[in-house]
VOPAGU-2260 file (C-alpha; in pm, 1 decimal, decimal comma):
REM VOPAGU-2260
SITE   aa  ch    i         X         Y         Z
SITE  UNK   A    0       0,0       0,0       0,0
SITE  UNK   A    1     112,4     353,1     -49,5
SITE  UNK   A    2     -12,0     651,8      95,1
SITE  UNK   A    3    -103,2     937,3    -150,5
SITE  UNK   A    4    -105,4    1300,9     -80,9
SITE  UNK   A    5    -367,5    1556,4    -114,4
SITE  UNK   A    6    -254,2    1686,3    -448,9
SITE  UNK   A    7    -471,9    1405,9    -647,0
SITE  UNK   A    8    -828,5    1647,3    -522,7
SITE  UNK   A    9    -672,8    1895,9    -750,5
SITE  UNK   A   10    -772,9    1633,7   -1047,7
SITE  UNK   A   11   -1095,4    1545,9    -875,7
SITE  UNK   A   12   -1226,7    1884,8    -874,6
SITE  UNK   A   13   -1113,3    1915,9   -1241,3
SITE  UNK   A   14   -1280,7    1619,6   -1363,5
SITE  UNK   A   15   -1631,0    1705,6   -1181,9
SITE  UNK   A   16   -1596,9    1397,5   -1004,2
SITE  UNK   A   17   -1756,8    1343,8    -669,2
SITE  UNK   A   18   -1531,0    1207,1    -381,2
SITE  UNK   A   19   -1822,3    1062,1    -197,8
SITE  UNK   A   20   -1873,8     861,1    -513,4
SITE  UNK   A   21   -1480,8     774,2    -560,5
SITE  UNK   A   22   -1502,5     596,5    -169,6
SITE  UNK   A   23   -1727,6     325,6    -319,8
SITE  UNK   A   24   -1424,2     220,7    -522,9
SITE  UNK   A   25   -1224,0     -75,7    -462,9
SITE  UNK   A   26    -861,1     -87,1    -341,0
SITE  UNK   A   27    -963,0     167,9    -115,8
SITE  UNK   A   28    -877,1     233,2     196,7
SITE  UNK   A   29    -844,1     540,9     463,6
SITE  UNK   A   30    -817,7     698,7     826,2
SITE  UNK   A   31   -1078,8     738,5    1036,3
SITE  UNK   A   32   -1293,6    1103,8     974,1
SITE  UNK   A   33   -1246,0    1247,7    1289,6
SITE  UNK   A   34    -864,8    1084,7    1418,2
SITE  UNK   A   35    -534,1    1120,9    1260,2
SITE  UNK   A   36    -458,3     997,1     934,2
SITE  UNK   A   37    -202,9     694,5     862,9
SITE  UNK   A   38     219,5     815,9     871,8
SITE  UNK   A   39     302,2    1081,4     591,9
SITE  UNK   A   40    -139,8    1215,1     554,0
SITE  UNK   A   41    -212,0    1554,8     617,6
SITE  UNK   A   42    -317,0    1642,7     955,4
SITE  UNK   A   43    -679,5    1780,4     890,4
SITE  UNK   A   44    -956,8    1561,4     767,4
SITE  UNK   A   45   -1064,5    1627,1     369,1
SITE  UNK   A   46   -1460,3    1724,9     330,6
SITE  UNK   A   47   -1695,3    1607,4      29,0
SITE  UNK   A   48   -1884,9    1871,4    -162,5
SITE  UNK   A   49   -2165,7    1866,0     106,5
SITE  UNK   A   50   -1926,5    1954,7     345,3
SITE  UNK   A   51   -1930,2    1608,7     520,9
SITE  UNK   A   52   -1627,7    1497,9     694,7
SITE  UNK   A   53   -1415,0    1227,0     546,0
SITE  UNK   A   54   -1130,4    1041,0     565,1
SITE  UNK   A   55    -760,4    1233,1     671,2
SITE  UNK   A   56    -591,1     995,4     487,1
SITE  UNK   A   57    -572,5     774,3     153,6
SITE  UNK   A   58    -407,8     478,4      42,1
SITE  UNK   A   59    -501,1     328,0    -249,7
SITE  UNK   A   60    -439,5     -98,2    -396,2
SITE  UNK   A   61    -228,1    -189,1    -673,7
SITE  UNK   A   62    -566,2    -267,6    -850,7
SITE  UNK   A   63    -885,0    -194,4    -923,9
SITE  UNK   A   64   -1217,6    -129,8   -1197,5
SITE  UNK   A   65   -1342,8     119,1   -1039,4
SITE  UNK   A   66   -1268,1     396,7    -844,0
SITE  UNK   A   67    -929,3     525,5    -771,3
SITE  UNK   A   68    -603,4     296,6    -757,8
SITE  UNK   A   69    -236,6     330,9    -737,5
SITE  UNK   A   70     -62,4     184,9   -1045,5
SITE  UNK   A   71     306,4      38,0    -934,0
SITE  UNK   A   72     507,7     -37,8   -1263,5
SITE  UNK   A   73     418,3     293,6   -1372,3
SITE  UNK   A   74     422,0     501,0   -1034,4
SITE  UNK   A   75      94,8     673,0   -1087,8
SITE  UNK   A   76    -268,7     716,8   -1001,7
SITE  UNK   A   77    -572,8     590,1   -1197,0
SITE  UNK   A   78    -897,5     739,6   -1201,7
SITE  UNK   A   79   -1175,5     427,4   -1332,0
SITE  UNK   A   80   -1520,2     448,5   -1468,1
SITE  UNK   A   81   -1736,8     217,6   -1511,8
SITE  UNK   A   82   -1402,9     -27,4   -1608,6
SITE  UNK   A   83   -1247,9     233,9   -1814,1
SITE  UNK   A   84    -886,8     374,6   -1714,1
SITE  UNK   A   85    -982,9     746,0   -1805,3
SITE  UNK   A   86    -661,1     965,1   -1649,2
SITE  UNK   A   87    -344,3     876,2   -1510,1
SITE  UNK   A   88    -136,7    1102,6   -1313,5
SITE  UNK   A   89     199,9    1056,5   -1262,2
SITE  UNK   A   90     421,8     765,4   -1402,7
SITE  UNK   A   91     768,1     774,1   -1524,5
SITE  UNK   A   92     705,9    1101,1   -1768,5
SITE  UNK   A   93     564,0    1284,7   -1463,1
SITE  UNK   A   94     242,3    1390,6   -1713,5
SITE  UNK   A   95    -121,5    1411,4   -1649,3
SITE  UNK   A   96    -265,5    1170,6   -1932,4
SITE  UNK   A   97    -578,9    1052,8   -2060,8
SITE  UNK   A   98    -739,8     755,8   -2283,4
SITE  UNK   A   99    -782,8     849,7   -2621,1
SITE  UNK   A  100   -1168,3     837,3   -2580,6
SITE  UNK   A  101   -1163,8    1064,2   -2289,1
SITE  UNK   A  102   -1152,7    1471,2   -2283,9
SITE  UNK   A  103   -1190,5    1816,4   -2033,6
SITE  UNK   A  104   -1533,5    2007,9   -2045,9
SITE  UNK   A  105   -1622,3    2345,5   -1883,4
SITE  UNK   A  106   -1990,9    2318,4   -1686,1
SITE  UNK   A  107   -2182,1    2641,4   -1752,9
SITE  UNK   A  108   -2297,5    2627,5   -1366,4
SITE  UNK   A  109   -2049,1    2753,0   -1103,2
SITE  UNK   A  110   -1930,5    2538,2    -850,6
SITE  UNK   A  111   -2142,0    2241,7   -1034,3
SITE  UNK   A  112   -1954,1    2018,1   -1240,2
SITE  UNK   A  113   -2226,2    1810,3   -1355,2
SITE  UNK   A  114   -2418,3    2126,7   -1536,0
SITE  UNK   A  115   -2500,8    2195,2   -1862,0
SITE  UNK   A  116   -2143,7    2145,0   -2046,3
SITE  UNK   A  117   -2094,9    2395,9   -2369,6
SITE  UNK   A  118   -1717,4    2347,4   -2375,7
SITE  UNK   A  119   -1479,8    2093,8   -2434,8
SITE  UNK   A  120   -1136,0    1913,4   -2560,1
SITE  UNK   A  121   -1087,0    1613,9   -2706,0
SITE  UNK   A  122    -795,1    1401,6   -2942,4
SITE  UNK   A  123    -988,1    1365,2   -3272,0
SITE  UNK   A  124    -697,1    1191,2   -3433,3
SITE  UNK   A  125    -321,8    1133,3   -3360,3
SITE  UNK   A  126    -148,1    1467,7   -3308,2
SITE  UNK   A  127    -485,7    1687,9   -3331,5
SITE  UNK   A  128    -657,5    1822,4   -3048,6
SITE  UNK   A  129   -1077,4    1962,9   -3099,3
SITE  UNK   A  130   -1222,5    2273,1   -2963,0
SITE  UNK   A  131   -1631,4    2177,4   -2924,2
SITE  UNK   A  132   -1889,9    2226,3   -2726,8
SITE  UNK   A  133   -1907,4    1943,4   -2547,7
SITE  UNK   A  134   -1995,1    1698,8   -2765,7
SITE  UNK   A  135   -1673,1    1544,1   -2963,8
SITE  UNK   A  136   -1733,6    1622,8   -3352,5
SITE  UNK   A  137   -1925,2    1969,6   -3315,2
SITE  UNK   A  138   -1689,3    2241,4   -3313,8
SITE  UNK   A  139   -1672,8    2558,1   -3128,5
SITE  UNK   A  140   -1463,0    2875,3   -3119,6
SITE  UNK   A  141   -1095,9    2975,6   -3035,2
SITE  UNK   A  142    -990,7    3303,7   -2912,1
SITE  UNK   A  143    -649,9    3404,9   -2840,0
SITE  UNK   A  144    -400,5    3720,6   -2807,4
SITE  UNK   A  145    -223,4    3581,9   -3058,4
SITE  UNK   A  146     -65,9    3287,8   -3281,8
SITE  UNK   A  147     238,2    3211,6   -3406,1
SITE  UNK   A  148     296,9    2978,7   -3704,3
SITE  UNK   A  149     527,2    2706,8   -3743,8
SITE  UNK   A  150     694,5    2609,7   -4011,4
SITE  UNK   A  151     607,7    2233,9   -4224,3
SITE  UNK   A  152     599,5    2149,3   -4607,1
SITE  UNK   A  153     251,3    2155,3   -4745,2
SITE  UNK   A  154      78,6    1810,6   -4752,8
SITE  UNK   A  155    -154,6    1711,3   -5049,7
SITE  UNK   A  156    -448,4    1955,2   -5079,2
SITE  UNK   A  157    -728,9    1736,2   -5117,0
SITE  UNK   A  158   -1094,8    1718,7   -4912,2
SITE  UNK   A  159    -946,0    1549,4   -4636,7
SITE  UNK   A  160    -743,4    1822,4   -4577,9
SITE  UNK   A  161    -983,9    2153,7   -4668,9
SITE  UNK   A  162    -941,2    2480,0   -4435,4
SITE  UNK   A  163    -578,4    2338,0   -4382,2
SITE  UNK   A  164    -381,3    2636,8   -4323,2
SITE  UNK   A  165      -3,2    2603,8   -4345,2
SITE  UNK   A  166     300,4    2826,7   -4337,8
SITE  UNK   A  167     653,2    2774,8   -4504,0
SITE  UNK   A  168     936,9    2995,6   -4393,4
SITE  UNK   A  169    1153,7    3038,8   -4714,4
SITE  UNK   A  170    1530,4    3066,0   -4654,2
SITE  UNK   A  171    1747,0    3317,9   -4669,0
SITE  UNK   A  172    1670,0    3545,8   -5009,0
SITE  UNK   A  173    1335,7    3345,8   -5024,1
SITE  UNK   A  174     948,6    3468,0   -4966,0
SITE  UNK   A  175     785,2    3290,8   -4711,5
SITE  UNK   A  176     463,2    3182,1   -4809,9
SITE  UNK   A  177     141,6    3112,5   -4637,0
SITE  UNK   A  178    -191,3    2935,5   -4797,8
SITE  UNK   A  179    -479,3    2779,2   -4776,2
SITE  UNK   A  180    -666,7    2477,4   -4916,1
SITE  UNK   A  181    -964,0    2520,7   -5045,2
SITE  UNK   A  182   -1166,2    2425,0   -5360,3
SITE  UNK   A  183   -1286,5    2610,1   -5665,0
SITE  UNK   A  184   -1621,9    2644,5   -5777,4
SITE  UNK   A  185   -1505,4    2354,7   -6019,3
SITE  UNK   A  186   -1476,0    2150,7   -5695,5
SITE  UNK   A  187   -1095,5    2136,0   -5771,7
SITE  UNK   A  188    -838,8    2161,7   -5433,8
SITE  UNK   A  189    -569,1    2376,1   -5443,1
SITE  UNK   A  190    -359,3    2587,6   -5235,8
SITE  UNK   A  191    -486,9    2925,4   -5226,2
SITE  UNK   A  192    -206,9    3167,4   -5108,9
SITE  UNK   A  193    -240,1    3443,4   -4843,1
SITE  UNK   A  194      53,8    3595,1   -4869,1
């Protein structure tokens, strides 16, 4: 068993997921609510969102399907639902990680995570992150101060890559060039260049 410190509620609030929920899990086990927690716990007890007190301490099994559990070849904390391994935290890359069909939404309700959601992130496809609205597939809006371009040779302009828009920094004596794909009213894809 390993004892875990209180850094993990951090995630928990993140995620929208209820602690009193998370102490059904199994491979759980804790302090008593109103004593002192097990060697290396914090010395005040934690407090669910209805202000119950809880548990001072946590330790956590080196398995589990649901709930939270303690992962040893990796050295990091799991966060199941319903027998999916949604986040890790941790591990030998020290990185905050989630499956592939998992994401981070934005409730419209303060302090209630389980509101109406109108934001999100989500991996559509290997190396590109979404913007939506909650739902995965159904885009939403970016805003920013600013945004700097990299540099990359322009792939194939074809449907699969429409409203592609890609920079190439020329070398020295040489335009740079920026463009667009986009079709034609012929339906024919091309680069279309903006500068």
């Amino acid at each position: 068993m390993r004892t875990m410190g209180p850094w993990f509620l951090v995630l928990l609030g993140l995620l929208g997921v209820g602690l009193t929920a998370l102490l059904s899990g199994s491979g759980f086990s804790g302090g008593g609510g109103g004593g002192t927690g097990s060697a290396g716990s914090p010395a005040g007890p934690f407090y669910a969102v209805d202000g119950t007190r809880l548990l001072t301490s946590y330790s956590f099994g080196s398995s589990s399907t649901s709930g939270l559990y303690y992962s040893p070849p990796n050295n990091s904390l799991h966060l199941v639902a319903a027998s999916s391994d949604a986040v890790a935290i941790g591990g030998t890359s020290g990185y905050f990680t989630l499956s592939p069909n998992f994401g981070v939404r934005w409730s419209t309700t303060v302090n209630n995570p389980d509101g109406v959601v109108d934001t999100g992130l989500n991996r559509s496809a290997a190396g590109v992150v979404e913007i939506n609205n909650g739902t995965q597939g159904t885009l939403a809006d970016f805003k920013a101060r600013a945004i700097t371009w990299g540099t990359e040779a322009q792939p194939a302009c074809s449907a699969a890559t429409r409203g592609l828009v890609v920079m190439v920094q020329g070398a020295t004596g040489v335009k740079d060039s920026f463009a667009i794909c986009a079709k034609d009213a012929t339906d024919a894809y091309a680069y279309r260049t903006l500068y």
